[in-house]
N, C-alpha and C positions, 0 to 999 in steps of 0.2 A: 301306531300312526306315524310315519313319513316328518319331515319336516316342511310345511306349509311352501316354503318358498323354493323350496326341490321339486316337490311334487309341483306348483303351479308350471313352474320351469320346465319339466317333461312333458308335462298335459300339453301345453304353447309346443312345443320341440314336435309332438306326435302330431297336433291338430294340422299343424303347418304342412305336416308331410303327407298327411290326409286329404288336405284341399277343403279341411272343417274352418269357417272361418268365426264361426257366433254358437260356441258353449255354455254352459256351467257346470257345476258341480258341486253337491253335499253332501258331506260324511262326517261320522260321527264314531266314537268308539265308547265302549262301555267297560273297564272294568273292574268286577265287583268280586267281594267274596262275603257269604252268608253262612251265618251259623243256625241250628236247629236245637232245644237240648230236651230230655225229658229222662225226670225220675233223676236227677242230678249226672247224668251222662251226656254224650253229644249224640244224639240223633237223626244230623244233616250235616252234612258240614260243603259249602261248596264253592268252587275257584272259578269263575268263567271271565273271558276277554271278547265282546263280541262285537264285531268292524261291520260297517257295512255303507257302502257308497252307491249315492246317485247321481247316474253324468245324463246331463240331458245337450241333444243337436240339434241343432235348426240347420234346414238345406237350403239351398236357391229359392225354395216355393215358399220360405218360412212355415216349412210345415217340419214340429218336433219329436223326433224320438227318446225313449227314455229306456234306459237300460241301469239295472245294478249289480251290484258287483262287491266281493268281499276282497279282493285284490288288489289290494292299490298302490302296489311297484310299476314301475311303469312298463313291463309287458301288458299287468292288468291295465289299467285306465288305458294302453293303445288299442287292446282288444273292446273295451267299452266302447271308448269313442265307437269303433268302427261300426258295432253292432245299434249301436245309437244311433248313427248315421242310415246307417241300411234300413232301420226300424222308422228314420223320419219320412221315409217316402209312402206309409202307411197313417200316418200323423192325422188328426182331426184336422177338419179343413176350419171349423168356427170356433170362435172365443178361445184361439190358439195362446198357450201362456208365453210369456213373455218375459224378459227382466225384468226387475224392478228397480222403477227411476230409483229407488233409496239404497239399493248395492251398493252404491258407492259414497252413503251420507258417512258424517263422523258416527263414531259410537262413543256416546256421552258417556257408558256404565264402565265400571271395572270387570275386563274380562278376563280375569286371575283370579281365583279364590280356593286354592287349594292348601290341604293339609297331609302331613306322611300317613298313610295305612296303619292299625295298629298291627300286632303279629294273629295269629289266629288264635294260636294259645288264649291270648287275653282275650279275645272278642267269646271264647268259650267259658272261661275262668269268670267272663261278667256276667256271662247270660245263666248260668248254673248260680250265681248268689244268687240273680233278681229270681227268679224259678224257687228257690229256697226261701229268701223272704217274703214271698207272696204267699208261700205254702202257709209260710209261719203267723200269717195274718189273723187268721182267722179258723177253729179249728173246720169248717165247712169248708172250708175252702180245699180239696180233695188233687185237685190238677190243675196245671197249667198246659192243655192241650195244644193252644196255638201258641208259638214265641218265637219270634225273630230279632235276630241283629246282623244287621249287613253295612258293608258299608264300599261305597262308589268311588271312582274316579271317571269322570265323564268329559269328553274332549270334543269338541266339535270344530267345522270350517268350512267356509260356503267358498269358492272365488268362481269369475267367470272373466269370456275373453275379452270385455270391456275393462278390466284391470281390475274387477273388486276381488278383493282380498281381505278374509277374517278369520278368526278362531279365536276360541275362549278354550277356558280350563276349570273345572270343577269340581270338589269335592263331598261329599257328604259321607253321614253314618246317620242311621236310622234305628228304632227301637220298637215292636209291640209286643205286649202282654197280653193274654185273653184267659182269665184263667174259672174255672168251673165248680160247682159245691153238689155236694151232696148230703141230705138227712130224712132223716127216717120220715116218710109220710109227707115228705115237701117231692117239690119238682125242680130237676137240677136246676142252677140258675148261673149263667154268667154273665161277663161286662168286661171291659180291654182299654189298654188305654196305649198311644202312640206319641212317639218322642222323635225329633230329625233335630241334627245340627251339624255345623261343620268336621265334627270329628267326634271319633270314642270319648275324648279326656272333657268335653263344655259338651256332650247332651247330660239331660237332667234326668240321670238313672233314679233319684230318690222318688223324684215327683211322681215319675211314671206307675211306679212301684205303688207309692201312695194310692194315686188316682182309681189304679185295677184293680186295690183292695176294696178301698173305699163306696165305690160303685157295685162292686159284687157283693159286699155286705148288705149296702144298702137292698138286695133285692131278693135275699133271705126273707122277710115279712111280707108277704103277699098278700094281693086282695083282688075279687074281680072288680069292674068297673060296671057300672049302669052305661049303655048304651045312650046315645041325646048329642046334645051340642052342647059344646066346651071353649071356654076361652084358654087357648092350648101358648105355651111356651117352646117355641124349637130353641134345639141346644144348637152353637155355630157350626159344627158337624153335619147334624140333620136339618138345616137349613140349605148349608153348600151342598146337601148330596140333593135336597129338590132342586136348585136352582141348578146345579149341571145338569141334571136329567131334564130339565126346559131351555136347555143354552142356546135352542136351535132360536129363541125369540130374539138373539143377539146375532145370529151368525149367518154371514150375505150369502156364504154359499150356500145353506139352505134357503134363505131367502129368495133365491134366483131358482133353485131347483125347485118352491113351491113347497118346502119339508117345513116350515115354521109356520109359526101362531102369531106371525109379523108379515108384512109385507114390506115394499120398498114406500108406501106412506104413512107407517108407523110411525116414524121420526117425530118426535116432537108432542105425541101423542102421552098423556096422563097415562100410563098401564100399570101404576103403584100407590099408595098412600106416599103423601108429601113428605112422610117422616124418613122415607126410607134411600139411601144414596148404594148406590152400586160401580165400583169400577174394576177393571182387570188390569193387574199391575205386574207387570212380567218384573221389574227391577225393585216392587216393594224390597224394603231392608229385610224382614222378617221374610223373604223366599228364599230359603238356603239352595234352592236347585235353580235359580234364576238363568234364564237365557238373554242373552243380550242382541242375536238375532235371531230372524226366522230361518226357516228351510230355504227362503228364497234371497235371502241376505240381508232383509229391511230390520231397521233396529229396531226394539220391543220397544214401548213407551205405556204410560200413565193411559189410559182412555176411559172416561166417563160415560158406562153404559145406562145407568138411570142416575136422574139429578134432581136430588127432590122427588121421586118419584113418575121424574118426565123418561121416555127413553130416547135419549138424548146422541146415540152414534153407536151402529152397528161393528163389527170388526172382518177385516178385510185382509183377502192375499193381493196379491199385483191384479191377479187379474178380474176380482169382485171390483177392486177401485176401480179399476177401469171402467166397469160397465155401470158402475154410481157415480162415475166422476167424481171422482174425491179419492186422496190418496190411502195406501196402503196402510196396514196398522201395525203389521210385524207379526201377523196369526196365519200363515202359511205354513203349512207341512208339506214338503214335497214329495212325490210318487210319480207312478202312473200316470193320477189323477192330482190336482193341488188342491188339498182339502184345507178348511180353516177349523182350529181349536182356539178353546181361551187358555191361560195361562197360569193365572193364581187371581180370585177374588180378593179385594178388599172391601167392606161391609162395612158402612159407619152409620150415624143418624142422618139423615137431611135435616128438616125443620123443627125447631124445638116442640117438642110433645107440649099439650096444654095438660096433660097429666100422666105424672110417672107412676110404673110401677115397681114393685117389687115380689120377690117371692114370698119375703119373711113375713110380710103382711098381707096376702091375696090370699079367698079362700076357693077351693074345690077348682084349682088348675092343675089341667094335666100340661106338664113335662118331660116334652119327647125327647131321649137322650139318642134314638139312634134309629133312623128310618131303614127299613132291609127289604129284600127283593124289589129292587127298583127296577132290575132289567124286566121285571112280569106285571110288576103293579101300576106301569105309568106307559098313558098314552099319550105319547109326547107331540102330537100334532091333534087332539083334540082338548088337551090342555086339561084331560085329567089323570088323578091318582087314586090308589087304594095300597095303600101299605101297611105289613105289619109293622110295629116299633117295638122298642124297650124303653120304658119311662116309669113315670111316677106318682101320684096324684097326689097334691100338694094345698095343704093347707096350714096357714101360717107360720111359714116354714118348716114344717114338717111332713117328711118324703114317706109315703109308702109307698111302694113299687105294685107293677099291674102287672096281674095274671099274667093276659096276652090280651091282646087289642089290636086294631084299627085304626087309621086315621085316613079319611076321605076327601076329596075336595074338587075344584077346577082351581089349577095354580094362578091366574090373573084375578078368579077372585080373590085367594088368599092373598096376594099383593096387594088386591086394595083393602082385605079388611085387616093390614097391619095396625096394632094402637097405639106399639111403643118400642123403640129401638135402643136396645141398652146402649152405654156407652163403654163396658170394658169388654175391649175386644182377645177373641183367644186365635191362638197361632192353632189352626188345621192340616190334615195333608191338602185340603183344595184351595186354602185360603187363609183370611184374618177376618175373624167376624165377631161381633156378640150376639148376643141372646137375642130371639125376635119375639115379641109377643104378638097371637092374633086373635081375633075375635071370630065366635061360632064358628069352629068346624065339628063337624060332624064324626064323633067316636064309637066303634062297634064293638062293645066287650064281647064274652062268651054268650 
């Protein structure tokens, strides 16, 4: 990638000689290298660097073209513009995007956070111990089919021809295990576990390593389940993976397209048990991939999606604000089209529970550790689900794992029949959450 104030420098230099006089642009570069290993050898190993820019123009009639482009020397971005420009006299004539007034606010966050690459040797030399120690965990324990370690350098910058100007820089390294058993007359069984932090030398290989044993063992002793209603525990994992799969009840741009289980008078409306607080926090501490802007330049911030269980503010691009009147939120991805995403949940309790639980003490709770086929089993605009999971059924602290099962519902009602919101929260790839406990859902053994 260019240096930011070169490249704005050329862009200004081409638009002028174009007769462009109202751009932007966002690009981003990615790169990463991943490793693969299996049977203690390296199995994948891979090096990629991938650029990619969107310049968008507005013409006399404010109407926008959008053009991308992986060339961003400045023959490329003169060739964009151009094609950008040619492309705007074709532009949508209604709820045409726009800047957004916050391009040009401060950015409160630290937009540095990088660390140097390890070499690959090492990122292979680690991933063949943890693949060896997990083997060694348990004699069932037969493969480690899935494992990855990779790790990013990820660069991004918005400017346009009103003078905003941004970029950040970021690092990560990532870790998962998923490993597999096998024994005589049982049925394989596996369970995975995932680790991210700023670099190879602080992720927490032990932990990981523990966890993907520990969960696989645990699911060695099998049992089917009696079919009925259960008061079910989701783990923070398979809580963020329903609550994504329903994001649209938070998000204007479906909201306006008519794709949600919300409307534009939802606001302010109970759609949760009181216990429950929900926000999306692009700068929480605990998001080692944090952006500090959007696609469209606005800075990310704190926003309180349910409060107490009220839903308490939608998330917005420039141009959803615009049409709620109310400002943007920093959830813009630009394209084509400007779509909005959430960023990272944070998960806490709202009001104090008038009665805790626990695992170690509840009898005949199933706990779900990992909800699967979400792209098949949820109908996200009639606000139901049917999913398989992997869990456990739990009595007095004592886990025995489930055959295979089911878990069924309408996800507004499982919102309201939350009973208790743990309070220690765990770091996910979607978020930060703890344990949710619910009342009656409906489980379908064999």
């Amino acid at each position: 990638m260019p240096n930011i104030d070169e490249l704005a420098g050329y862009t200004q230099a081409s638009a002028e000689r174009l007769g462009i006089e109202k751009f932007d642009i966002y690009g981003s570069s990615v790169d990463e290298t991943s490793v693969q290993v299996d049977s203690g050898e390296p199995k994948q190993v891979k090096a990629s660097n991938r650029s990619s820019v969107i310049v968008r123009v507005w013409n006399k009639d404010n109407t926008v073209g959008v053009t991308s482009t992986t060339d961003v020397d400045s023959n490329g971005i003169d060739l964009a513009l151009k094609t950008a420009y040619e492309a705007s006299f074709f532009g949508v004539k209604e709820n045409v995007p726009d800047f957004s007034p916050e391009a040009t606010a401060e950015l409160k966050a630290d937009t540095e956070a990088t660390a140097p690459q390890a070499p690959v040797s090492q990122l292979i030399d680690t991933l063949i111990e943890a693949e060896k120690e997990l083997l060694q965990a348990h004699p069932a324990i037969k493969g480690v089919p899935y494992n990855g370690l990779s790790q990013r350098d990820l660069s991004r910058f918005y400017l346009n021809s009103e003078g905003a100007m941004r970029n950040e820089a970021r690092s990560y390294t990532s870790i998962y295990l998923y490993s597999k058993t096998e024994q005589e007359g049982k049925k394989p069984r596996s369970a995975g576990a995932f680790r991210i932090n700023r670099s190879l030398e602080q992720i927490d290989l032990p932990g990981c390593i523990q966890e993907a044993a520990e969960k696989t063992i645990s699911h060695l002793d099998y049992e089917k389940v009696k079919s009925g209603k259960y008061r079910v525990v989701f783990s923070p994992e398979a809580f963020l993976s329903l609550l994504g799969a329903f994001s649209n009840l938070f998000n204007a741009q479906n909201i306006l397209d008519k794709q949600s289980l919300s409307t534009p008078e939802s606001l302010g409306k109970q759609i949760a048990s009181p216990l429950l607080s929900v926000c999306d926090d692009a700068l929480h501490p605990e998001n080692i991939a944090a952006e500090t802007f959007d696609g469209e330049g606005t800075p990310t911030r704190r926003i309180p999606l349910i409060a107490n269980g009220v839903l308490s503010n939608f998330i917005h691009s420039a141009g959803t604000a615009k049409r709620f009147n109310t400002q943007p939120t920093g959830h813009a991805n630009i394209g084509a089209k400007v779509s909005v995403s959430s960023h990272f949940y944070h998960i806490f309790p709202g009001e104090s529970a008038q009665q805790e639980y626990s695992l170690d003490s509840a009898e005949n709770i199933i706990f779900i550790d990992d909800v699967q086929a979400l792209h098949a089993g949820v109908k996200a605009l009639q606000g139901s689900f049917s999913l398989p999971f992997d869990g456990w059924i739990v009595n007095n602290g004592k886990k025995t794992s489930i055959e295979s099962a089911t878990v069924a519902g309408d996800f507004l009602e499982l919102l309201q029949s939350i009973i208790f919101v743990e309070k220690e929260p765990e770091l996910t790839p979607a978020g930060v959450c703890p344990r949710i406990w619910v009342d009656n859902l409906s489980i379908t053994g064999e």
